[in-house]
C-alpha positions in Angstrom: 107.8 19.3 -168.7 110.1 18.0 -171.8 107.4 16.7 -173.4 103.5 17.5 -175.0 100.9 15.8 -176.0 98.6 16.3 -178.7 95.3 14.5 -179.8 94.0 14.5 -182.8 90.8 12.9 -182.5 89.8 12.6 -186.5 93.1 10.4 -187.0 92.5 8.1 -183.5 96.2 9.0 -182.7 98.0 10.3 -179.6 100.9 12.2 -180.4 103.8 12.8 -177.6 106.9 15.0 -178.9 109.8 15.6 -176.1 112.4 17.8 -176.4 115.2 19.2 -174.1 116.5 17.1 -171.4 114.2 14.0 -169.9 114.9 10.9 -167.8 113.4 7.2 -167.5 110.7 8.8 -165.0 109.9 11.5 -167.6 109.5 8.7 -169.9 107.2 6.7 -167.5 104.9 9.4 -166.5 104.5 10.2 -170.2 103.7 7.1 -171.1 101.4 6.5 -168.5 99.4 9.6 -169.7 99.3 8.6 -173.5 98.1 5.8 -172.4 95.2 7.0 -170.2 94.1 9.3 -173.0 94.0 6.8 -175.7 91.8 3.9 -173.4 89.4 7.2 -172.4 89.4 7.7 -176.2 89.3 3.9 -177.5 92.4 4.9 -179.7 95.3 2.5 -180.3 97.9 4.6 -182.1 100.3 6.6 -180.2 103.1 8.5 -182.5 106.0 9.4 -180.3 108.9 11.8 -181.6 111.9 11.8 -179.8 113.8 14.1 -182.5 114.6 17.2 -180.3 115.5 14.8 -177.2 119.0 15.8 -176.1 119.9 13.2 -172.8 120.0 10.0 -175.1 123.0 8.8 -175.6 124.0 5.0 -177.6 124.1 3.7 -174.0 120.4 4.0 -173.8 119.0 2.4 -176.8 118.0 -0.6 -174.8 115.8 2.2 -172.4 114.0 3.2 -175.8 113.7 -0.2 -176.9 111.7 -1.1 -173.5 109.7 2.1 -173.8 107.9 1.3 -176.8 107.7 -2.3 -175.3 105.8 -1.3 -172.6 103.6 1.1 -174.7 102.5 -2.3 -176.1 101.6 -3.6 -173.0 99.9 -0.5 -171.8 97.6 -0.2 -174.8 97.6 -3.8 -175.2 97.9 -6.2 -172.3 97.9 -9.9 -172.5 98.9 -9.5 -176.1 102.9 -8.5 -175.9 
């Protein structure tokens, strides 16, 4: 898995941190998860670190931009 997930409960804040190699389906079933966690929690921060990702390249900045869009939606619906 090229990516973990941390709570920390006293902030309200999901964190996901990938590293090594991932792909849009990585990304999705991540995102799904932070999700989950932060409606079981009632939390509405998610902090995601994509510093040691290695498989973006300029050619995906549009996938990026369209994954924090649809944490929006996940955490948020109706209101994006």
């Amino acid at each position: 898995m090229p990516y973990k997930i941390d709570v920390m409960d006293e902030k309200g804040i999901v964190k996901l941190k990938f590293s090594g190699e991932s792909d849009s389906e990585e990304h999705k079933r991540s995102r799904e998860y932070a999700v989950n966690l932060c409606r079981e929690r009632g939390f509405v921060k998610v902090l995601v670190n994509m510093t040691d990702q290695e498989s973006f390249m300029s050619g995906e900045t549009l996938e990026l931009y369209v994954f924090g869009k649809e944490f929006a939606k996940g955490l948020f619906p109706g209101g994006t």
